[in-house]
C-alpha positions in Angstrom: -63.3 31.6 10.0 -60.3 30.1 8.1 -57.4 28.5 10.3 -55.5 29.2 7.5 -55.1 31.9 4.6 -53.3 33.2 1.9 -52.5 36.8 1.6 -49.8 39.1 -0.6 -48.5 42.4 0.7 -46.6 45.5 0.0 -43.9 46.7 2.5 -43.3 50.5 2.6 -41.7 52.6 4.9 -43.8 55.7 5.5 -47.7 56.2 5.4 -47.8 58.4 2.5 -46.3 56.2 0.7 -48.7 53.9 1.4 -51.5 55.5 0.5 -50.4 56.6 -3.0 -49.9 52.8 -3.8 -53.5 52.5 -2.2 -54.8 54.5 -4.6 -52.8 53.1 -7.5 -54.6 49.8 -7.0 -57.8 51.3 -6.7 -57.3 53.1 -9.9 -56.5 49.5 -11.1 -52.9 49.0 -10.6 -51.3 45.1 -10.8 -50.9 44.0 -7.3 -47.9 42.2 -7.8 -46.4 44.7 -10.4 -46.8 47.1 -7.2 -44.9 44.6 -5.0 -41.8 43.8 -7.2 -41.6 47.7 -7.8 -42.0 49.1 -4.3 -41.5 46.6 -1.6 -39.3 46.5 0.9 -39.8 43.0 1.8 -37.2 40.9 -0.1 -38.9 37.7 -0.6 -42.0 40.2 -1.2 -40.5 41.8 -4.2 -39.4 38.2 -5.6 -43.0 37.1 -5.4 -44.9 39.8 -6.2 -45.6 40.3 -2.4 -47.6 36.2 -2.4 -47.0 35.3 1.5 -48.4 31.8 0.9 -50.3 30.3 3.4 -50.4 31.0 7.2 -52.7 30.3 10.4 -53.3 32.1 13.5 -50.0 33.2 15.3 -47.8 33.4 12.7 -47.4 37.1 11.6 -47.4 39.9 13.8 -50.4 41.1 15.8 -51.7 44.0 13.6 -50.5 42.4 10.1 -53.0 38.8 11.0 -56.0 40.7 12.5 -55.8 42.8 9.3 -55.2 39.5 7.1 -57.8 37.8 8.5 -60.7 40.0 8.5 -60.7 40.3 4.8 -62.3 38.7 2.0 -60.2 36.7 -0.8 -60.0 39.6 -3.0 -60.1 42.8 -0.6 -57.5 44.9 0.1 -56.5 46.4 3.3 -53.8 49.2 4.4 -51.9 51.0 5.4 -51.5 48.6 8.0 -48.7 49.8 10.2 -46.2 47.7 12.3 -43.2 47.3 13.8 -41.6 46.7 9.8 -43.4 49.5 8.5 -47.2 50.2 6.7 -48.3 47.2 4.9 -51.1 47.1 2.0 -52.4 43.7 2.5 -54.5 41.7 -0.1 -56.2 38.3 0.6 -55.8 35.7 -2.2 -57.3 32.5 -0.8 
């Protein structure tokens, strides 16, 4: 397992939501085109949702067990916490 990883996310407010963007990138949607359109994150939207790098203890509970069970390249949500549901995709 990786101490450390890089992940991009989406940031929406309600499930539903959520899942329609889901299904948007499995119908082959950009990612980051997704992320500056619909994310509530603000440094999320500026990036194109890229989080950069971070370890073990730096994100909340649900958002790094999520994170870290994935692949780089799979794609993970809704993920819900205290922020909202988060579609999660592991980049490196």
């Amino acid at each position: 397992m990786a101490n450390e990883i890089r992940a991009s996310h989406i940031l929406v407010m309600n499930e539903s939501h959520c899942r329609e963007l889901m299904e948007k990138l499995r119908s082959g949607a950009d990612f980051a085109g997704l992320a500056r359109e619909f994310s509530k994150c603000p440094s999320g939207k500026k990036s194109g949702g890229d989080l950069g790098y971070f370890g073990k203890g730096q994100m909340v509970p649900q958002f790094e067990n999520a994170a870290f069970k994935l692949n780089v390249g799979e794609i993970a949500g809704p993920v819900k916490t205290q922020f909202g549901f988060h579609i999660i995709k592991r980049t490196a």
